[in-house]
C-alpha positions in Angstrom: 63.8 79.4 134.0 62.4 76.5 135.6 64.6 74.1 133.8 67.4 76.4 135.3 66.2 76.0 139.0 65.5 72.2 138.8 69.2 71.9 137.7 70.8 74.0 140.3 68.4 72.0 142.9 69.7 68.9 141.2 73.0 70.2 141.6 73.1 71.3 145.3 71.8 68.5 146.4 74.1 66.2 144.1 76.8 68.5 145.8 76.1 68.2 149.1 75.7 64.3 149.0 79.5 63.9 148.0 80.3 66.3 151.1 78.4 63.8 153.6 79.8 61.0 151.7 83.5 62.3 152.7 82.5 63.4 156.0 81.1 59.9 157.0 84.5 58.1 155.2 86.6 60.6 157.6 84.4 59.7 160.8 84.8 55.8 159.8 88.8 56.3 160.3 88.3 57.7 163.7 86.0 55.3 164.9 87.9 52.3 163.6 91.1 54.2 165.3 89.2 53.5 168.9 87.5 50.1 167.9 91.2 48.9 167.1 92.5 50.5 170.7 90.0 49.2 172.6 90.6 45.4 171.0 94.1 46.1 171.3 95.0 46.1 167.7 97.8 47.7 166.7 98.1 46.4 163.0 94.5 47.4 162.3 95.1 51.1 164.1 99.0 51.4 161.9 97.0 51.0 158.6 95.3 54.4 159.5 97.8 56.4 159.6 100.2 57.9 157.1 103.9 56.7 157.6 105.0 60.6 158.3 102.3 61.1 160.9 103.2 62.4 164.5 101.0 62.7 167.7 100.8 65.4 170.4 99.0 66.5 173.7 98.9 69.2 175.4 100.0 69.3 178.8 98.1 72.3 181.0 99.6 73.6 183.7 99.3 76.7 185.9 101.1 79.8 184.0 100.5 77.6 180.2 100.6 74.5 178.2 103.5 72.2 177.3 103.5 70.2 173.9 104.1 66.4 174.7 105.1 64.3 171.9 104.3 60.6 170.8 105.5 58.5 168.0 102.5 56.9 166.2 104.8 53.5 166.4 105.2 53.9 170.9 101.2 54.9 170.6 100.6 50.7 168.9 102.9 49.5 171.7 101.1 50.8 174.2 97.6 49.9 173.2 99.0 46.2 172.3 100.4 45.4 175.1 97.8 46.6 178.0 97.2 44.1 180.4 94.6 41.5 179.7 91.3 42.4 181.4 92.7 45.9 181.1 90.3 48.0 178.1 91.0 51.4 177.1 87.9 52.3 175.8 87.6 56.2 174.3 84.1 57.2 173.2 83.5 60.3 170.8 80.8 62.4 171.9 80.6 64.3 168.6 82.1 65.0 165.2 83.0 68.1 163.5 84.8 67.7 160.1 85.8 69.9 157.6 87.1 69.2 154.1 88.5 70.7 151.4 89.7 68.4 148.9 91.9 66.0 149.9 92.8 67.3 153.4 90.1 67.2 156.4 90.3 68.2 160.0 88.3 66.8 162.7 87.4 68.2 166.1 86.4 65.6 168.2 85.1 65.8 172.1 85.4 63.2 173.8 85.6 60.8 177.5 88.1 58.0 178.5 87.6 55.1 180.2 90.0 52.8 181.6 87.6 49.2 181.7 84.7 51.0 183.4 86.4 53.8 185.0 86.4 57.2 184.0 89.9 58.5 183.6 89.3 61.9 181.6 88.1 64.0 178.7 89.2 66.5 176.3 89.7 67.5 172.6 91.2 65.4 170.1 92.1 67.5 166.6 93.0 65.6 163.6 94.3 66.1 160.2 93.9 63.6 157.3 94.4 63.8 153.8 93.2 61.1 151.0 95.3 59.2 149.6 95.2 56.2 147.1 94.5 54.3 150.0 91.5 56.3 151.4 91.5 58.9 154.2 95.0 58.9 156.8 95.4 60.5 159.5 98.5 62.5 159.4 98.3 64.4 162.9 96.2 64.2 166.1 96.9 66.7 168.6 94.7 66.1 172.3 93.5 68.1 175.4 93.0 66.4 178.8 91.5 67.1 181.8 89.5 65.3 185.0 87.2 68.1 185.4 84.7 70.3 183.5 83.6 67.4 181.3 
């Protein structure tokens, strides 16, 4: 019976090693997302994203929400070409990823900063799945506000 537990311990803990191991690999995309926005990079920000992928906000207003759309191919333009001096710099307060195979979805608070101003916060929501390549993101949807951040 012993023999029994230390195997399932063994197990678990073999189990939930892989888990953080995926979790960390799906974090690393994000992160490098903003590294490569705020050096301006578009080439190293296209690699992490799947060819079909599509981004959205959402837009609040008083009675509801619109649904604004952004090619991920306008998104490298703008961040390549801001002004020089200019640094869009997006910092994640926290991560919350879920996996299940080879898809994960990431919830993602976070504040932007134009240089060293504060411009707003929100929500950004990805979806990834792994491919032969590694994680991709195939879809970020965001929230953005000035206030209650």
């Amino acid at each position: 019976m012993k023999k029994i537990y230390l195997l399932v311990l063994i197990f678990s803990f073999f189990i939930t090693a892989l888990k953080a191991q995926e979790e960390k690999e799906v974090e690393k995309v994000i992160a490098t997302l903003f590294e490569g926005m705020k050096a301006k990079d578009g080439e190293k920000v296209q690699k992490l994203f799947h060819p079909d992928a599509s981004m959205q906000t959402v837009i609040a207003e008083e009675n509801g929400a619109t649904l604004g759309s952004n090619s991920v191919s306008d998104f490298i333009t703008r961040i390549s070409t801001v002004a020089e001096g200019t640094v869009l710099d997006e910092r994640i307060l926290e991560y919350h990823i879920k996996i299940d195979g080879h898809m994960a979805s990431a919830w993602t608070p976070y504040e932007f900063y134009v240089s060293d101003s504060f411009s707003h916060c929100g929500v950004n929501s990805f979806q990834m799945i792994k491919t032969s390549d590694g994680w991709k993101i195939t879809y970020v949807i965001d929230t953005r506000r000035k206030e209650g951040c």
